[in-house]
N, C-alpha and C positions, 0 to 999 in steps of 0.2 A: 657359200652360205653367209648370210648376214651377222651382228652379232647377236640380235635377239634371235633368230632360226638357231643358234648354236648353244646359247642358254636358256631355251623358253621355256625348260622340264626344271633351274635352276634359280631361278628370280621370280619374286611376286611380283605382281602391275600395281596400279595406284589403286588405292580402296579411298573409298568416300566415306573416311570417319573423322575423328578428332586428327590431322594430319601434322600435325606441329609437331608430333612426339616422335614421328618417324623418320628414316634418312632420305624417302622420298620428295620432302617439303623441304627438304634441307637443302637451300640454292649453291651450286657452284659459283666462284667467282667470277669467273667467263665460263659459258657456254662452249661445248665441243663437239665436234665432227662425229657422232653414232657410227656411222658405217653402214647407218641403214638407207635405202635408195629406195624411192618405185618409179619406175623404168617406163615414163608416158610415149605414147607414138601419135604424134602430128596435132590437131587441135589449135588452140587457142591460148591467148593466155592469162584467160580470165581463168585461172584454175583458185577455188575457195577455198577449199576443204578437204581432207583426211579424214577418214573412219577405220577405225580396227574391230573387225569381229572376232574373238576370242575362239569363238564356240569353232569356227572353222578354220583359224589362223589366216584370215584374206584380210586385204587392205585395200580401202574404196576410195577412189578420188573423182571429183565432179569433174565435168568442164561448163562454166557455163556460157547461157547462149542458146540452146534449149533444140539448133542441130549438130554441136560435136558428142563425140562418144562420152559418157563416162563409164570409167575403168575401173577393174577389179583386178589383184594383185595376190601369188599366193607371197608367205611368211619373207620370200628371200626378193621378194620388189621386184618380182620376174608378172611380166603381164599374160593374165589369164582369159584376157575377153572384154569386150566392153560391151556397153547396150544404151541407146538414145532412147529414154523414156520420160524426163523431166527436166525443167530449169533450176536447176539447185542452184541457193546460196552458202548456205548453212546446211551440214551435213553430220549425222553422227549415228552412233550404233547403239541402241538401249537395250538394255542386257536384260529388262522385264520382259519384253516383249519380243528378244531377238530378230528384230529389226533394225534396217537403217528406216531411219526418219530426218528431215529437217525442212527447211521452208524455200520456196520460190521466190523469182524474180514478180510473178504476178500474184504475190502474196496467197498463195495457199502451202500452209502444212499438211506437207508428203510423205507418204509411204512406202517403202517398197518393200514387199513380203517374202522378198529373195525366194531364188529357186532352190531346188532340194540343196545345189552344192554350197547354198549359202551365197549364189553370185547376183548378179542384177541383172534383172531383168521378170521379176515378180510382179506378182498383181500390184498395183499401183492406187494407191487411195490418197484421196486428198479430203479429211476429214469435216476442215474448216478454214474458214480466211481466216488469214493471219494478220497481223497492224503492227509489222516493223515501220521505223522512224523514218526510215530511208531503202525505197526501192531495191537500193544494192545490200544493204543491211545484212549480213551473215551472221544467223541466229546459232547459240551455243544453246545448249541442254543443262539443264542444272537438276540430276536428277533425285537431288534430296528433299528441292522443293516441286517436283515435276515441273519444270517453269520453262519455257523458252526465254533466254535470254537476246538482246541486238544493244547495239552501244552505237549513238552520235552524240557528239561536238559535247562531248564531255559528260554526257548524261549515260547511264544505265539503264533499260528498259526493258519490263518483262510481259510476258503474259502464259495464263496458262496453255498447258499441256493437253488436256481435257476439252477444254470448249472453247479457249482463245479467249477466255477474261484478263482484261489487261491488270497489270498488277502495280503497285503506285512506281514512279519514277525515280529513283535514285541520283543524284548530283554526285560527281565523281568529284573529289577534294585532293588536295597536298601536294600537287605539279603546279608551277607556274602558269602552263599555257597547255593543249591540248594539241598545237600546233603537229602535223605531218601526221597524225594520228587519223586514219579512214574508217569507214564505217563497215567494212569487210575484214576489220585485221581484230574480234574482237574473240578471244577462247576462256576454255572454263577448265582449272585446274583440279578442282574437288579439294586442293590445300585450305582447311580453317584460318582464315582471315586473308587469302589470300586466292581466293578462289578464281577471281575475276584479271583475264591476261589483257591488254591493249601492245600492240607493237608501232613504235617509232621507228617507221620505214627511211627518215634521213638519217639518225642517230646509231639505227637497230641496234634498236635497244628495247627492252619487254616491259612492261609497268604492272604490278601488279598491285591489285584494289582489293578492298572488305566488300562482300557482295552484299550485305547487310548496311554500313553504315556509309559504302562509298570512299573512306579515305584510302590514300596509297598507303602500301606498307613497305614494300623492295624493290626492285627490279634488278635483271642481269643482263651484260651486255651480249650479243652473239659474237663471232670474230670478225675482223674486221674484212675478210675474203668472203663474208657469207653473201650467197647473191642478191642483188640489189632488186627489190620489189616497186611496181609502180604504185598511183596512190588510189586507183579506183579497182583493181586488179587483185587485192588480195593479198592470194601467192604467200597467205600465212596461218600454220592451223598447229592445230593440237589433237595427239591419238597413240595410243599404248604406252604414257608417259612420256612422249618424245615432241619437241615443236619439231615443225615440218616447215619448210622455205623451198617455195618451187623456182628452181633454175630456169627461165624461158628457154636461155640459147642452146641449155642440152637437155631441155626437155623430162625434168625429171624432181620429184619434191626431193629434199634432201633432211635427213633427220637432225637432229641436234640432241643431245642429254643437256638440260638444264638444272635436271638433280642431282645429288652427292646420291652411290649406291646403295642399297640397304644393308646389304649382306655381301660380300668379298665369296669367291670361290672357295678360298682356304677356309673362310668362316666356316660355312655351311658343310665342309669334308670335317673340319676339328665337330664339329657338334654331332655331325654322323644322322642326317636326316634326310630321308630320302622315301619316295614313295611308288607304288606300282600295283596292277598296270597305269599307265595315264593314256590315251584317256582309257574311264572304266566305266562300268555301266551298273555294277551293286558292290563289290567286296575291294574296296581298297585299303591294301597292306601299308601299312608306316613302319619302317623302321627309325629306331630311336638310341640316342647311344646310353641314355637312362631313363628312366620312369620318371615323367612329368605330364602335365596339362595341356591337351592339345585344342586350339581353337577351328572350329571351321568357320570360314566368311565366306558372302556372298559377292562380288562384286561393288557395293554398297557399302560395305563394312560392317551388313549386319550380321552377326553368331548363327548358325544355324545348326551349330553344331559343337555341342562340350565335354570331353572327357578324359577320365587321367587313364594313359596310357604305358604300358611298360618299355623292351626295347624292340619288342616286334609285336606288332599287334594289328587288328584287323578289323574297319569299321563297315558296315553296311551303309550305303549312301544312296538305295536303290529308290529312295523315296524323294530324293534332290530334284530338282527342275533341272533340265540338261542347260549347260554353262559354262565358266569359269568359275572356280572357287577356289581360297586359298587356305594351307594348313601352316597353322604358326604356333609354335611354343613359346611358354611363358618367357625362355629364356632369349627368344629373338630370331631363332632360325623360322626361316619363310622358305617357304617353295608351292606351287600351284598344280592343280589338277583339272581335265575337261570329263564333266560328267556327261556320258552319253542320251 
C-alpha cells in the first residue's frame, strides 16, 4: 500500500480557501519522493495529466494521441482498466460535478461521466470548442473562478468553463526568461497567491505565479534523480496535493510532496480526533478529546457545515452531496470523510 492508501482516513487534501494560513502551501525546501506510483502498461509517452477522484479513491491518467489507452488506477497505483475514448490534454476531476473533464488536442472540452465504478469509460460530451494558445496546450481548472486555464511563452490564458468565453490574458512577470518552460507543463495549485505551477524541464525546478496579477512568488526545486521530461511531451501534472513526473523508461508517473504536512500522526492521536463510519451515508460520529467548534468543508473550502461539539457526538450529514469533505477543529486537527 501506498502512503496516501495508508493515511487516507488520517490527512485532509488541499481545500481551495485562503491557503497561506495552512501547512499545505507551506513549500518544502526540496521536493521528495511520495511513495506514491501509478503503474502505466505500454502507450506512449505523451503522457499529460493526473486526476484524483476522491469520491472513489481512482487515479486517471491520459495518454495522448487519441489511439493509446487511458488509464484508471485504484488508491495504491495498481492499474484498474483503461478505455480509448478521447485526446486529452488537460485532465482533472471537479468535484461539483463528479466528473473528470479537461480539453483536447482538437480543441474541444470533454467530458466523461464515468461509469458506475467511477472508471472511464462514460458517456462522453464535448460541450464546446475550446481556444487554447497552443494545440498542445494542457488546460488546468481553476475552480473558484470556474475557468479553464493554458499557459504559453509567458502568458497565462483563461477562458470559461460554462460557454468557452475567453477571459483577459495575463503576462506572467519576475523570471528572467521563460526559456525550457512548454506549453503542457502548466498546473493549478489552489495555494492563495500562488495558485498558478509552470515546471522548468532543464532546471526542474516549479515556478510558482499570482494567478490574478501574474507575478512569481516561489518555487521549489525537485531532486536532482527525478526523471528527466521532454519539452513537448509533458510528463508533468498535478493531483491529490501531490506533483506527478511520468518516468517513460519505467513506465510509470511518479508522486512528489512539495508541501510541509499539515498535521503529524502524533499530532492528530494527542488531539484524539477521529471519525466513523467513513465512508457514511447519514450519521457521522466524531469523536473529540474536548468540547470545541467543529467545521465541515466541501472540497472548495466552503463551510457547510458549523457546530460546537462535545467529546463524542453525532452529525447527520444525510442532506450533503456525495463527495469528499473535511472535518477540522478550531484547534487544527484535520481529518476527512466520503459521503455516500
Amino acid at each position: 500500500m501506498n502512503k496516501f492508501g495508508k493515511l487516507a482516513l488520517i490527512f485532509g487534501a488541499l481545500v481551495f480557501t485562503d491557503m497561506t494560513s495552512i501547512a499545505q502551501c507551506t513549500l518544502r525546501t526540496t521536493a521528495i519522493v511520495s511513495g506514491d506510483t501509478l503503474h502505466c502498461v505500454g502507450g506512449n509517452q505523451y503522457r499529460t495529466a493526473v486526476a484524483f477522484n476522491p469520491t472513489y479513491n481512482l487515479y486517471y491518467s491520459n495518454n495522448s494521441g487519441g489511439t493509446d489507452p487511458d488509464e484508471y488506477f485504484d488508491i495504491d497505483g495498481n492499474l484498474l482498466g483503461s478505455s480509448i475514448d478521447t485526446d486529452w490534454r488537460g485532465m482533472w476531476y471537479n468535484p461539483t460535478t463528479g466528473k473528470i473533464e479537461g480539453n483536447t488536442w482538437d480543441n474541444y472540452f470533454v467530458v466523461d461521466n464515468l461509469t458506475a465504478q467511477g472508471y472511464f469509460g462514460g458517456t462522453i460530451q464535448n460541450p464546446f470548442n475550446t481556444t487554447p494558445p497552443d494545440p498542445q496546450a494542457v488546460g488546468a481548472f481553476d475552480p473558484q473562478n470556474n475557468r479553464i486555464l493554458y499557459y504559453k511563452s509567458g502568458s497565462l490564458y483563461g477562458e470559461s468553463r460554462v460557454n468557452g468565453a475567453d477571459a483577459p490574458t495575463i503576462t506572467l512577470t519576475g523570471i528572467p526568461n521563460f526559456t525550457n518552460i512548454s506549453s503542457p507543463t502548466l498546473i493549478y495549485t489552489g495555494c492563495t497567491g500562488m495558485e498558478i505551477g509552470l515546471y522548468n524541464y532543464s532546471t526542474k525546478q516549479i515556478l510558482f505565479f499570482n494567478k490574478t496579477t501574474g507575478v512569481y512568488s516561489s518555487s521549489i526545486s525537485l531532486p536532482s534523480n527525478a526523471p528527466n521530461t521532454s519539452y513537448n511531451s509533458g510528463q508533468f501534472s498535478f493531483a491529490n496535493n501531490l506533483v506527478w513526473i511520468f518516468n517513460n523508461t519505467l513506465k510509470k508517473w511518479i508522486g512528489f510532496d512539495i508541501f510541509e504536512p499539515s498535521v503529524g500522526i502524533d499530532e492528530l492521536k494527542e488531539q484524539k480526533i477521529s471519525i466513523y463510519p467513513n465512508p457514511v451515508e447519514s450519521i457521522l460520529t466524531i469523536e473529540l478529546q474536548n468540547e470545541t467548534e467543529v467545521l465541515i468543508t466541501d472540497l472548495l473550502g466552503k463551510v457547510v457545515m458549523s457546530k460546537k461539539l462535545d467529546s463524542n457526538s453525532q452529525l447527520d450529514v444525510s442532506d450533503l452531496l456525495p463527495g469528499m469533505y473535511f472535518v477540522q477543529t478550531k484547534e487544527g486537527a484535520k481529518t476527512k470523510f466520503i459521503k455516500q
